[in-house]
N, C-alpha and C positions, 0 to 999 in steps of 0.2 A: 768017448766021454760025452757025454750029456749035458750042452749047455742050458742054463736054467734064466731065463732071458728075465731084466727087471718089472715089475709092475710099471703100468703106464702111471704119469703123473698128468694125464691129459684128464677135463671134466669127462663124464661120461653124459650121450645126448637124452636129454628128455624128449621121448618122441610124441609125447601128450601136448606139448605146446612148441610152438617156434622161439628157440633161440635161448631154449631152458637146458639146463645140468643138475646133474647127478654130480655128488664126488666123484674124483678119479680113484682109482683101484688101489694105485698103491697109500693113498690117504686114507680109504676106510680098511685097511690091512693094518692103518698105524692108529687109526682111532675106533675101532670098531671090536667087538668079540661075539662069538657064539653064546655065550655067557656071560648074565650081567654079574654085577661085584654083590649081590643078595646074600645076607647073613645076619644072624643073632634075631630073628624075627622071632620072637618069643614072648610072651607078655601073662604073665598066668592068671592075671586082673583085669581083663579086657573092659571100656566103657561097656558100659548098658544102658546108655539116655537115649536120648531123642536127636541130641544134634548132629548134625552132619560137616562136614568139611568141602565147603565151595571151592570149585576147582576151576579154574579160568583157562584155559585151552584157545590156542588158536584156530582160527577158522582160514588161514591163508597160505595158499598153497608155495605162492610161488615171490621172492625179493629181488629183486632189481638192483642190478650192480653199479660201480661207478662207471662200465663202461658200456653198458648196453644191456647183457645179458642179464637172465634169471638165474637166479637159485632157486633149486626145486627142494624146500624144503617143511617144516612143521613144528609139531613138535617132537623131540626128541625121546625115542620109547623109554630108554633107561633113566632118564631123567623125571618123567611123568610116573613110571608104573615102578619104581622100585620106593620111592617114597610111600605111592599107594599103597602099595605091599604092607609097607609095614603100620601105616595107621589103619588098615581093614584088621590084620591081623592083633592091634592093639581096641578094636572093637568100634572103629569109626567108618560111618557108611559113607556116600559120595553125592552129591549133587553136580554133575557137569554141563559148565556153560561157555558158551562164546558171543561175538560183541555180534554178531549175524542171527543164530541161531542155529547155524549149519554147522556139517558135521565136523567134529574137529579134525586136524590133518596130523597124520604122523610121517617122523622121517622113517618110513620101512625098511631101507637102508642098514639103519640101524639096531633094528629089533632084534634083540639075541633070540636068536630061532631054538637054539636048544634049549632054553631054560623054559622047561615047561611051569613054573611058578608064576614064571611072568606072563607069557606067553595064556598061558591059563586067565591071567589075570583080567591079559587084555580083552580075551572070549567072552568073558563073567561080562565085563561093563561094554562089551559090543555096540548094544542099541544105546546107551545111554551117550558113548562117542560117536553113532552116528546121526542120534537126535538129539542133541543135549538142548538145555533151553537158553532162551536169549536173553543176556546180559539184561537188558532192560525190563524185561519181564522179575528180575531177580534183584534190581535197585529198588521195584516200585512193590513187589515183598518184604524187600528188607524196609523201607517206609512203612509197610501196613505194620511192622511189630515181627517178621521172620527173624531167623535165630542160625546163627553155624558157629561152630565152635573156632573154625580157621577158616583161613583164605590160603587157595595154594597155587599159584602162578608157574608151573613146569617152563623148562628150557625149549633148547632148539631155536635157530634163528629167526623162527615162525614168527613168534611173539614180537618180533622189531616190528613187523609190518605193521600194526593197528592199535596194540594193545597202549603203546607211549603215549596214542592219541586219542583214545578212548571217554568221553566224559561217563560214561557208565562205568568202564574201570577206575577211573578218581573215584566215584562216587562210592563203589564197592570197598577202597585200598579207604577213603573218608569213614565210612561208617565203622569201617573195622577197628581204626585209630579211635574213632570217640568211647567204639564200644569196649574197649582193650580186649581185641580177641588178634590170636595172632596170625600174622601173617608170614605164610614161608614162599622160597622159593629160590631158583638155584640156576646158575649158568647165567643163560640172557635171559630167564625171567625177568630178573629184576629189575629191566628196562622199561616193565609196564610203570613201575613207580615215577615214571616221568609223567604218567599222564597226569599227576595230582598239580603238575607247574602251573604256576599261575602270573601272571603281572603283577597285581593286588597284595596278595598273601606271600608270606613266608611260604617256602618250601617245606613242609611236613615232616621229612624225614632228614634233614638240616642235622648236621652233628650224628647221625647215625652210622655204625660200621656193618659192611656187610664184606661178604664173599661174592666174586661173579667173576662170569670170562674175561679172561683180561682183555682190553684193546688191543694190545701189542702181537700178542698171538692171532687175534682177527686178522691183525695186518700183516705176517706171515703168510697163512694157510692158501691163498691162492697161489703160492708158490710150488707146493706139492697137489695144488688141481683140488684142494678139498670148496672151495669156492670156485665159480668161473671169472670171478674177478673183486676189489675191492670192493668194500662193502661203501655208499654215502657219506654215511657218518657212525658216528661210535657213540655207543649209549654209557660205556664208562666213563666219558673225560664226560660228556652231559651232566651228568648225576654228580661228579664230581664238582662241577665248576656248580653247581648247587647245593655245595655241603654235604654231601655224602663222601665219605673215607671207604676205600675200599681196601682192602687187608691183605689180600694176597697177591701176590705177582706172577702165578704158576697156574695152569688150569689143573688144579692136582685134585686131592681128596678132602679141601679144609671147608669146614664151616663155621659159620658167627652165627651167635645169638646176641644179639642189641636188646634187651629186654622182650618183647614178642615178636620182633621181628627176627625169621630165622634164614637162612642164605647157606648156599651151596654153590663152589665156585664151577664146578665143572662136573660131564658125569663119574667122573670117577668120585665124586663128593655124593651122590646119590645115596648109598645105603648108608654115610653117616649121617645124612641129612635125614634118613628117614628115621632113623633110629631117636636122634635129636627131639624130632616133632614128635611122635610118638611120645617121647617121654615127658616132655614137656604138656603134650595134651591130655596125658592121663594127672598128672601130678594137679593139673587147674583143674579138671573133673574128676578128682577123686571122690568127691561123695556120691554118683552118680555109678560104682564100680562097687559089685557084689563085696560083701564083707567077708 
């Protein structure tokens, strides 16, 4: 008889830098698949304007635990490219930026390698992820009179690193709010929303509901090695203890729409998050869609 030994719950080592991880084995066998959850991407009225949909991606590779170690991570593929999916597909192009300039970082880890739609996808916008343009270059656009029809902040624990602290992403998630265009985003994206905190001002997003990773499963996961250790701090009790309500308790498939702001708690939340924006961004640019 053939014994079948368990998956390691141990980090696995980043040998790119000192003292960095990879999940452990048996954590991306519980959160990971060959295939992402991609479906109904259908739209037979696709846009045909001009605008584009701003994508804010992180540029950092690597998060710092409570106890030393890195996390070697990014953004997360399913969470970034199945939303994509379905707004290219609903007839919206991309503009990709980060608060460096540099290229964005994905968890590879995680990239469902058999879904050639996706996989396709990420090909298609290659150069545009590995040059995207700098945050700053695309606030001081958006002041000349630039134009997107949404802002979309993907997951992955990348985005704790910089984006919360960002004054070009305030200034990006600010212009968006005056202009009412909306803003999505899912998982720990929407930790970037912290960077709008101010001493002075009310909080912006104060009374709003969204979907995101819960805290409490953060505090979990380095127990099955999907982290090499606690994370600092948590961007949901932040946002929280700012008047943000957050809705769900589960890292499942739920998303909120708070009037333009759209939210996705996790990736399994990814293709109705896409589906969501999508519809939503055709329905504000309907006269812009063949008759």
């Amino acid at each position: 008889m053939i014994s079948i030994l368990p998956l390691s719950k141990e980090p696995q080592p980043d040998e790119a830098e000192y003292n960095a991880f990879f999940p452990s084995k048996a954590s991306l066998k519980q959160f990971t698949s060959p295939k992402s959850d991609l479906a109904d991407a259908h739209y037979p009225q696709p846009y045909r304007g001009p605008l584009r949909v701003l994508v804010i991606g992180t540029d950092e590779r690597y998060l710092r635990m409570e106890n030393g170690t890195l996390f070697s991570t990014g953004n997360h593929p399913v969470e970034t490219l199945v939303p994509m999916y379905h707004l290219r597909e609903a007839g919206f192009d991309f503009d990709i930026a980060t608060v460096s300039g540099n290229g964005l970082k994905f968890e590879f880890w995680a990239m469902p390698d058999e879904d050639e739609a996706i996989t396709g996808l990420h090909r298609d916008l290659l150069a545009r992820f590995e040059q995207p343009l700098k945050l700053s270059d695309v606030v001081a656009a958006l002041e000349g009179g630039a134009d997107y029809a949404a802002v979309f902040i993907p997951g992955g624990h990348g985005p704790l690193v910089g984006l919360p602290f960002s004054k070009d992403v305030a200034a990006v998630l600010r212009w968006a709010l005056a202009k009412d265009r909306h803003i999505v985003s899912i998982c720990h994206g929407p930790a970037a929303l912290l960077a709008c905190e101010t001493k002075d001002c009310q909080f912006p997003f104060a009374g709003r509901k969204i979907t995101a990773f819960p805290d409490d499963v953060d505090r979990m996961t380095p127990e099955i090695g999907y982290m090499p250790g606690h994370l600092t701090w948590h961007f949901g009790q932040r946002l929280e203890a700012l008047g943000v309500e957050i809705v769900n308790s589960k890292p499942d498939d739920s998303t909120q729409a708070d009037g333009k702001l759209l939210t996705g708690a996790s990736p399994y939340a990814a293709n109705e998050l896409g589906k969501l924006a999508a519809k939503e961004l055709l329905a504000a640019y309907g006269e812009d869609r063949p008759a």
